[in-house]
C-alpha positions in Angstrom: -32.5 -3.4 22.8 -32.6 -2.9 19.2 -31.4 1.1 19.5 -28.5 0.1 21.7 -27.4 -2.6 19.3 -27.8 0.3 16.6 -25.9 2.7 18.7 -23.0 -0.1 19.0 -22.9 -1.1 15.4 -22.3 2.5 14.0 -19.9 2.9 16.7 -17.9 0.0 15.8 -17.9 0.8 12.3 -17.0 4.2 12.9 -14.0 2.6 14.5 -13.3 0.2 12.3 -13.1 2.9 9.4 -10.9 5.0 12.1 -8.4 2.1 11.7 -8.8 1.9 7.6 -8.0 5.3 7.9 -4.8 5.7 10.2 -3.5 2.6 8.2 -3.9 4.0 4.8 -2.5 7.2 5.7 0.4 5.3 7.2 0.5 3.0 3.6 0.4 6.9 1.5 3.2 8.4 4.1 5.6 5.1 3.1 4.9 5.3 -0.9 6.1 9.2 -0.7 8.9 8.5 1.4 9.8 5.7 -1.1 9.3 7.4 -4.3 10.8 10.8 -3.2 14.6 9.0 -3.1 17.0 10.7 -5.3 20.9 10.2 -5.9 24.0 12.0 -7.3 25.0 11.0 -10.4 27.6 12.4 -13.2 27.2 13.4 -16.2 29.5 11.7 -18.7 29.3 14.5 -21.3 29.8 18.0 -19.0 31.6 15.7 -16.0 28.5 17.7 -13.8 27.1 15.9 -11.0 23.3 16.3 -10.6 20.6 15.0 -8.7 18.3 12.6 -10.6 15.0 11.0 -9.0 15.4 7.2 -8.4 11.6 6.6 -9.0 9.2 7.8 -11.4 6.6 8.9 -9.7 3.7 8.1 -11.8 4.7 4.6 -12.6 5.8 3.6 -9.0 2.4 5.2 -7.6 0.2 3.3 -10.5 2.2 0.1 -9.6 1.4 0.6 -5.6 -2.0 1.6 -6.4 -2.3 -2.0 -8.8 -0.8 -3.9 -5.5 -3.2 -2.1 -3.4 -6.5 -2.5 -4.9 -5.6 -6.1 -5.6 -4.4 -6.9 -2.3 -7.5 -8.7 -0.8 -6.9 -11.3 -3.6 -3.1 -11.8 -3.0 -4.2 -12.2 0.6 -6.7 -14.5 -0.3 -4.4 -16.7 -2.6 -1.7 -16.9 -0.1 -4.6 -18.0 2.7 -5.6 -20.7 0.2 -2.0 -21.9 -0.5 -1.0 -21.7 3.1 -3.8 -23.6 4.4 -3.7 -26.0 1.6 -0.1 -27.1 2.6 1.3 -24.7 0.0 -0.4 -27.1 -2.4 -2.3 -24.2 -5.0 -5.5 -25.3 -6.9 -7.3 -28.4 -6.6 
């Protein structure tokens, strides 16, 4: 009994971190397609119109990857406020 239960624990897990997986790559495909935007704008000195990014990449990925690691807190906190009848704290 106790191999089987093995056996069904590592599969599970290996499942579970099949799911982490899919979803994070899912989470990294959205971040590019969001901070890959980039508009037309014109120059006001040569009257030129040239395409500018919208994001900077390294700031907008260090923000995500901020929201990201903290994310099981704000998940937390908004578990806690929810199911304190959006009363926070004490």
């Amino acid at each position: 009994p106790n191999g089987f239960r093995a056996a069904m624990y590592l599969l599970a897990l290996l499942y579970l971190f099949l799911g982490v997986n899919i979803i994070a790559d899912k989470f990294v495909a959205g971040i590019e397609v969001i901070t890959s935007q980039k508009k037309r704008v014109r120059q006001k000195s040569t009257g030129r119109v040239v395409t500018v990014a919208v994001w900077n990449g390294t700031v907008a990925n260090l923000t995500l990857m901020a929201l990201g690691s903290s994310a099981p807190e704000i998940l937390l906190s908004v578990i806690e406020t929810v199911g304190g009848g959006f009363h926070s704290g004490d």
